[in-house]
N, C-alpha and C positions, 0 to 999 in steps of 0.2 A: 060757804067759801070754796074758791075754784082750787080741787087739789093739784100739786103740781108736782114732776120728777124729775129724779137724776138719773140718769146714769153711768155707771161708770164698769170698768172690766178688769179681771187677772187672767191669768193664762196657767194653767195645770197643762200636762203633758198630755197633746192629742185635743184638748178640748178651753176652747176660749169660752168662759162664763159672763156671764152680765149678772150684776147684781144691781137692782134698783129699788132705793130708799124713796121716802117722802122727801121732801125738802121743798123750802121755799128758797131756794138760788134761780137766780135768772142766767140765761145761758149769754147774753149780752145786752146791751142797751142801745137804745136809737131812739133820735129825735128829730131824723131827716128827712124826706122823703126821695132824695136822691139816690138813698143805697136800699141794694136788694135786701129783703128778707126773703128766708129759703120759703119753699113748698107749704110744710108743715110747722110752722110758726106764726103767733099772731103777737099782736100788739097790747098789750094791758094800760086802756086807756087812763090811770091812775100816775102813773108814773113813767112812760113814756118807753118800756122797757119792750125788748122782747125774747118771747117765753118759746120752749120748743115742749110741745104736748106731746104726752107719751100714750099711743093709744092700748089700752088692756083688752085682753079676752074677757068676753061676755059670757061666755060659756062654760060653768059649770060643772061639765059632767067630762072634763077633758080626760082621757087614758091618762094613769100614773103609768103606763109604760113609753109614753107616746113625749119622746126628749125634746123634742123641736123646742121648746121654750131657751136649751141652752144657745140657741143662734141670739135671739132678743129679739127685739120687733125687726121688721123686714121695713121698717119707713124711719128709722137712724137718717141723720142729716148727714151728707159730706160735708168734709172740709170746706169753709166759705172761702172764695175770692173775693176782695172786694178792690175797686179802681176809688182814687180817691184825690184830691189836690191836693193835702195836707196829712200825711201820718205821723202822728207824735206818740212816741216813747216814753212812756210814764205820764201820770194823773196827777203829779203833786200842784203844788201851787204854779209851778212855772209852768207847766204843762198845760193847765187851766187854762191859766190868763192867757196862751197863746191858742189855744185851741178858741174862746170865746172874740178873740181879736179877727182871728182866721175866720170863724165862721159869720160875722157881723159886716166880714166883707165880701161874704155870700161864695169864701173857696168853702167845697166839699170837705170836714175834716174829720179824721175819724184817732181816738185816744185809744191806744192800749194800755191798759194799766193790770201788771202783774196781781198789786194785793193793796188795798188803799187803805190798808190795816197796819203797814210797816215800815211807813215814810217816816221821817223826819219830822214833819207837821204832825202827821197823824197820831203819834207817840206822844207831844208833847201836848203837857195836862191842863195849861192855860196860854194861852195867846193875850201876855201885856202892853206888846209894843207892835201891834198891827194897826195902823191909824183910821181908825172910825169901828173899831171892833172892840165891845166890851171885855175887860180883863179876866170877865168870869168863864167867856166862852173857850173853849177847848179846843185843842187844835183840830183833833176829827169831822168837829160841826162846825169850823170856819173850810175845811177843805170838803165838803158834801154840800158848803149854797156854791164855795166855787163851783163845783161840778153839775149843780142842779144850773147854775148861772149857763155856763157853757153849752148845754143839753139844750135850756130855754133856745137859744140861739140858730139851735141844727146842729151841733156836734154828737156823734155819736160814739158812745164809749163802750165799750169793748171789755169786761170785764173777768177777772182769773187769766190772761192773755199774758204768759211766758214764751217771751221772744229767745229763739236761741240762736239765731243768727241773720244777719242782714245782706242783701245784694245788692248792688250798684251798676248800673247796666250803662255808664258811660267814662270817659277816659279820665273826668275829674278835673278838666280842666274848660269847660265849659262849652268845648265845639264839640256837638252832638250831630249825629248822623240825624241828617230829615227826616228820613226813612222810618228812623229806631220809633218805639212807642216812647210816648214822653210820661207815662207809667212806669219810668224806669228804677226807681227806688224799689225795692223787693222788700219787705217785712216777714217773716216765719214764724208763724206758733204754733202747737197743736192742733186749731182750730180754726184757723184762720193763716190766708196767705194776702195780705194788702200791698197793691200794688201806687204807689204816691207819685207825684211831682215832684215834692217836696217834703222831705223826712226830718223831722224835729227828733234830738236825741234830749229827753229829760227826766232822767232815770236819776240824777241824785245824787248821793256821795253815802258810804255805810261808815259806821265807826268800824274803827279797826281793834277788832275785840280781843282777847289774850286766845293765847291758844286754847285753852279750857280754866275759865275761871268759876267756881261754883257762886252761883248768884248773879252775875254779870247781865246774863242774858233775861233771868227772870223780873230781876227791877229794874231793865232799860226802860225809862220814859217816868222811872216811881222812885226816882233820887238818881240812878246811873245816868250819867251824861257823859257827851264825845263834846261837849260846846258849851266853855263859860259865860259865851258873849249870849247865847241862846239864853241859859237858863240861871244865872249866877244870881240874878235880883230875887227870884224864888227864895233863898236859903239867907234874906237879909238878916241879921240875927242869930244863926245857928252853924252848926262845926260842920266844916265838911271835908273831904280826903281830896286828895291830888295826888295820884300816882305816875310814876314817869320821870325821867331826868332827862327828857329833851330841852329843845329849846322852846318847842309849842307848850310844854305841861307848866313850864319856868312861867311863858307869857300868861297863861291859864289861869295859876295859882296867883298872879300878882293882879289879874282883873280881879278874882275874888276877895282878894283882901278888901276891896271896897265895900262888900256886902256881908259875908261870913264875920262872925263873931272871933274863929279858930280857923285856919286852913291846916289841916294837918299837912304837911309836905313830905311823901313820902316818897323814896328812892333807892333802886333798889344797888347802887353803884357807890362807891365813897364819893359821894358828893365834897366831904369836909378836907378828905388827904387831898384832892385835887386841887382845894382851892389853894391849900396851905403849900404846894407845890407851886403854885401857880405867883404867891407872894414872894416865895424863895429863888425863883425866874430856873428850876429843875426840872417844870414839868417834860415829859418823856412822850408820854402817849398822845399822838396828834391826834389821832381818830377821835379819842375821848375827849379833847379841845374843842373841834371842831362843833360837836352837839349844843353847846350853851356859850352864850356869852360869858364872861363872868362880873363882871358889871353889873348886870342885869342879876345876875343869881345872889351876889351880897348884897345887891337892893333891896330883892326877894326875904333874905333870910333874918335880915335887920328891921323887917317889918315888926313891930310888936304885937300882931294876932298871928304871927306864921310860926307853928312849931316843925321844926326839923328832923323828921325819922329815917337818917341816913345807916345805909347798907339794910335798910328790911322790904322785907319784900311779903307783896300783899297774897296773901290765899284764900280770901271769900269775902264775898259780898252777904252781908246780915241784912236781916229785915223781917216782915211780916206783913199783913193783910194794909198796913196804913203804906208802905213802901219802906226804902233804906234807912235802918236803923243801925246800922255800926258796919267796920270790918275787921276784919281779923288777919293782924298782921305776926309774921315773923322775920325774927335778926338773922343775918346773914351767920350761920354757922351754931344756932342755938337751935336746940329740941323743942323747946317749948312756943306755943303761939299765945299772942293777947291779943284781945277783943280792944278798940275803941270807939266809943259812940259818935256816931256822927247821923245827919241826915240826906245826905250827899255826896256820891264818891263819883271825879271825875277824872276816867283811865285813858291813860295812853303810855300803859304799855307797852306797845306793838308798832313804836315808832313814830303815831299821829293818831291827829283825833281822826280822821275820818278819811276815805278811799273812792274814786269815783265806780261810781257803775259801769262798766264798759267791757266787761268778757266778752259779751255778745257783737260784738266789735271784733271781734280774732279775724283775719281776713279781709277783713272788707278795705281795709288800706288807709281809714283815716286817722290822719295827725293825731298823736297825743302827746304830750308834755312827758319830764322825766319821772315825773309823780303818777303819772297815768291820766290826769285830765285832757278833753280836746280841745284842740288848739283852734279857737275862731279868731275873728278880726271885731271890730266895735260892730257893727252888723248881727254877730250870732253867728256868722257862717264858717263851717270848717273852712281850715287852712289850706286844706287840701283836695274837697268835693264842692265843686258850685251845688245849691239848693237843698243842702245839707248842713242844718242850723242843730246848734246844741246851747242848752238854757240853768242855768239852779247850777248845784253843786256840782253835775259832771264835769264842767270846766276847773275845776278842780280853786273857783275864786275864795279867798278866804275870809270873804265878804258872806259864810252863810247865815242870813235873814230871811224869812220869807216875803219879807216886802222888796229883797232884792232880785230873790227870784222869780218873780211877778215880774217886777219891769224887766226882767232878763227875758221872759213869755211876749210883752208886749211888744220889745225891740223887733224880736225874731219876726211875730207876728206881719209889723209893720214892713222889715224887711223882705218877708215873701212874698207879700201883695205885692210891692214894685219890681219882684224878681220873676214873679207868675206873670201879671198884666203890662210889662214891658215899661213900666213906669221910669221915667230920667230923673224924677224926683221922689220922695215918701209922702204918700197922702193920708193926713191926719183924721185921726176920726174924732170927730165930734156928730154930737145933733144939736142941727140950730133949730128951736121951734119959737 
């Protein structure tokens, strides 16, 4: 077997070190033959990847006084440029399916994807409701044939690629200087600078996690959820937690009543003095009005599997090797904490289930909603940059499914073939044979 390296480096005062591991990481992937691969890179004809070989000293009898080793090999790759018609931001399922649409129509398209280890798909432990996808398969192995799908194709993906800022090289409103390069989309990462035509934004939406909750983080994806509509069929049968007194955790907790056996309803606010305010027509505080219906919350509360843990507030998430097994709650103003079993606890916290992607956005000037998602038109395309399509959760739709962020991938897709090849209509793809 072909051994293969990393490398990677720290810096000590006066002297930059290289330290290099074994590892089987690939430095990125391709399956086009449109884009350059560097000097010292080949292709591993197995999986379409490509690898950057680290050459070692053969020589054995090197001086232990003789430091040169601290520089590291002298054939290190520069930072890739690549030109491209299509650069898309994030690998998840919408990014796929546009990136496989794009390159089927023979534009040049190249995925960066940060970590395909931390999506939303990728977390999640079985995929029920993706139409022609068996229930047993796992979100990871339905989003690695998309990506195998789209590679099939000629898309090249670009993988461990932390974008931290983007560039826009026209005025955003669609008269471009003849002159300019039509390369004018900028992408930045450590390792790469891609220049596009056409910039897809599908980075996603994160839950919006407590400021430090013990457990939160370690069974995201293994009972912790930001999405009942996601994952509530899961838990048909068995107790699970709702923490939050918005109006999202309110809708939350009233989808699970269909499924759960127990919703515990926790809150960490007088849910009960409000409402009892609220009958006596005294309430005071509009801010705290404004959050929930109330309608909707003695709906909620009058369910007969909804138990109500008003003014406690939640401090850890329990569990073990199978996933979430309880949490552990305290009362507003009491010493002591108690533990209750559940198999699923769904947080918000932090005001909502979920937050789009979009830091890397600071500067570049486009549209985003009051919530933080970008603002397109039915198209995909920002509100604000021609040829700048955003797809999935970053629109911040509260429609997340990944069968909706798919066709969110395929619209964009469609859209930028008629916006690249001058098209008056969208030309559909099918194969007729």
């Amino acid at each position: 077997m072909t051994n293969r390296y990393e490398v990677s480096s720290f810096v000590v005062p006066s002297v930059t070190t290289k330290i290099i591991r074994q590892t089987g990481v690939s430095v990125a992937s391709t399956a086009s033959t449109r884009f350059r691969a560097g000097p010292t890179s080949r292709r591993d004809p197995r999986d379409g990847r490509c690898h950057l070989p680290l050459r070692m000293s053969e020589n054995d009898d090197d001086d232990d006084d003789d430091m040169s080793w601290l520089q590291g090999p002298a054939d290190v790759p520069e930072m890739e440029t690549i030109e491209c018609d299509v650069a898309i931001i994030g690998g998840g399922p919408a990014g796929c399916t546009c990136a496989l649409y794009t390159s089927r129509a023979d534009l040049s398209t190249v995925i960066l994807d940060k970590n395909e280890a931390v999506g939303a798909l990728a977390i999640t432990s079985h995929i029920a409701n993706y139409p022609g996808v068996d229930r047993s398969m796992s979100g990871m192995e339905l989003l690695k044939q998309m990506k195998q799908q789209a590679v099939q194709y000629g898309t090249r993906i670009c993988d461990r690629a932390q974008v931290f800022m983007i560039e826009i090289q026209d005025s955003g409103d669609g008269d471009e200087d003849k002159d300019a390069s039509p390369y004018n989309k900028i992408v930045y990462t450590p390792d790469y600078t891609v220049k596009a035509r056409c910039l897809v934004l599908a980075t996603g939406a994160m839950g919006r996690s407590m400021p430090y909750l013990p457990g939160e983080e370690k069974y995201l994806g293994q009972g912790v959820s930001y999405c009942a509509t996601c994952d509530g069929a899961f838990y048909r049968g068995s107790e699970v937690a709702v923490y939050g007194g918005t109006g999202e955790a309110i809708e939350e907790a009233m989808f699970l009543t269909k499924f759960a056996s127990t919703v515990h309803f926790i809150t960490p606010t007088d849910i009960k003095g409000q409402l009892e305010k609220f009958e006596q027509g005294n309430l005071q505080n509009d801010e705290f009005s404004s959050l929930f219906d109330q309608e909707v919350m003695r709906d909620l509360l009058s369910k007969p599997n909804v138990k109500h843990h008003n003014r406690v507030r939640l401090r850890e998430v329990e569990g073990d090797v199978s996933g979430v097994t309880g949490v552990k709650l305290q009362a507003v103003g009491a010493e002591e904490e108690h533990s209750i079993p559940v198999e699923g606890a769904f947080i918000y916290g932090s005001g909502g289930g979920s937050k789009p992607i979009t830091d890397f956005l600071s500067g570049s000037g486009i549209e985003l909603d009051e919530k933080g998602g970008v603002v397109t038109n039915d198209s995909m395309e920002s509100a604000s940059h021609k040829g700048v399509f955003a797809i999935g959760d970053i629109r911040n739709t509260p429609y997340k499914q990944v069968v909706v962020a798919a066709s969110d991938g395929c619209v964009a897709a469609m859209s930028i073939e008629k916006f690249l090849k001058g098209r008056k209509i969208i030309k559909v793809d099918w194969v007729h044979k």
